[in-house]
Each structure stands twice: as structure tokens, then as C-alpha cells.
DRENVEX-81184 format. One record per residue (C-alpha): x negated, y, z negated. Coordinates in steps of 0.5 Angstrom, whole numbers, plus 500, padded with zeros to 3 digits. Each point is the difference from the previous one (the first is absolute). Layout:
% DRENVEX-81184
XYZ;...
END
This chain:
% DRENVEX-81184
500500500;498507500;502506497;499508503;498505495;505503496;506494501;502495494;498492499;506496503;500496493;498502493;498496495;494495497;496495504;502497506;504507502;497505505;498504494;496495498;496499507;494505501;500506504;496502505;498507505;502497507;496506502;494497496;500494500;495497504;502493504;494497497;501501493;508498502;498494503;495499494;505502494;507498502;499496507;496494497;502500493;507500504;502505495;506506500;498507502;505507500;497505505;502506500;498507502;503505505;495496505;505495501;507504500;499500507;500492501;506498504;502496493;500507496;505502504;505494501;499496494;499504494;507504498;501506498;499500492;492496502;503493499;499494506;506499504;500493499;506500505;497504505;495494500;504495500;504503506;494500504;496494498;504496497;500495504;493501502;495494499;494501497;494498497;498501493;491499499;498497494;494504500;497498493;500492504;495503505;495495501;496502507;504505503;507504501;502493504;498496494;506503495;505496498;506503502;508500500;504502505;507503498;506506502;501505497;505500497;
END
């Protein structure tokens, strides 16, 4: 998920919760230390910066009030295959992960 500057947490709360998922600056971030800290780990990341309030999710996903348009989502990728990398499981490579494949919704 992602989150521009000055929008609020699509759930609030403790652990397993958006508020308890690190957040980073999307303008910042570079993609080896994404990679490194989040990608590998397979772990969470919020980013946030008014440099991706452009992205086309921004705009179309995300309600009024900060919050993920989950239904949004679901309209346009519900029925959508994809397929989720375990990348904690990487054993030589990107095509050596473990994966799932699964709809979004």
C-alpha cells in the first residue's frame, strides 16, 4: 500500500494493522534499499510522499478521506490472476521463490 502525504491510515490499531506497517518516503526510497528492506524480507512497506500523489492509484484507488477504495480495487482487478512471491524463499534467484497464485478479491 501506499499513502500521500497528509492522507490517514486505511485502518488503525496495533499489530497486523496498517498503522503498525513501517513508512517510508516514496521519493527517497531507493529501489536497492526497498529491495534489501522490504522486497527480500517479504515484508510490508507504506510509502508516502507527495511524490506519488501523482501515481494513477492515488488518484483512482484512494477515497477522499486517505482511505483504500477497496471496492475500487475489486472492480478493476477482482477477477484478476496474479501471482504473490515469497521472497523470504529465494533460494538463487526471482524465478526460484516460492509462489501463489490467487485473484484479488
Amino acid at each position: 500500500w501506499y499513502q500521500t502525504a497528509g492522507t490517514k491510515d486505511s485502518t488503525a490499531g496495533g499489530a497486523g494493522t496498517l498503522s503498525a506497517v513501517p513508512k517510508e518516503d516514496g521519493s527517497v526510497l531507493s529501489e536497492v534499499r526497498f529491495w534489501r528492506t522490504y522486497m527480500v524480507p517479504n515484508l510490508p512497506v507504506v510509502l508516502h510522499s507527495a511524490g506519488v500523489a501523482d501515481w494513477r492509484i492515488a488518484k483512482e484507488w484512494v477515497k477522499g478521506d486517505g482511505t483504500v477504495d477497496v471496492e475500487a480495487i475489486k472492480a478493476a482487478c477482482g477477477d484478476c490472476r496474479v501471482t504473490v512471491h515469497d521472497c523470504s524463499s529465494r533460494i538463487t534467484g526471482y524465478d526460484t521463490m516460492t509462489t501463489t497464485e490467487m485473484t484479488i478479491a
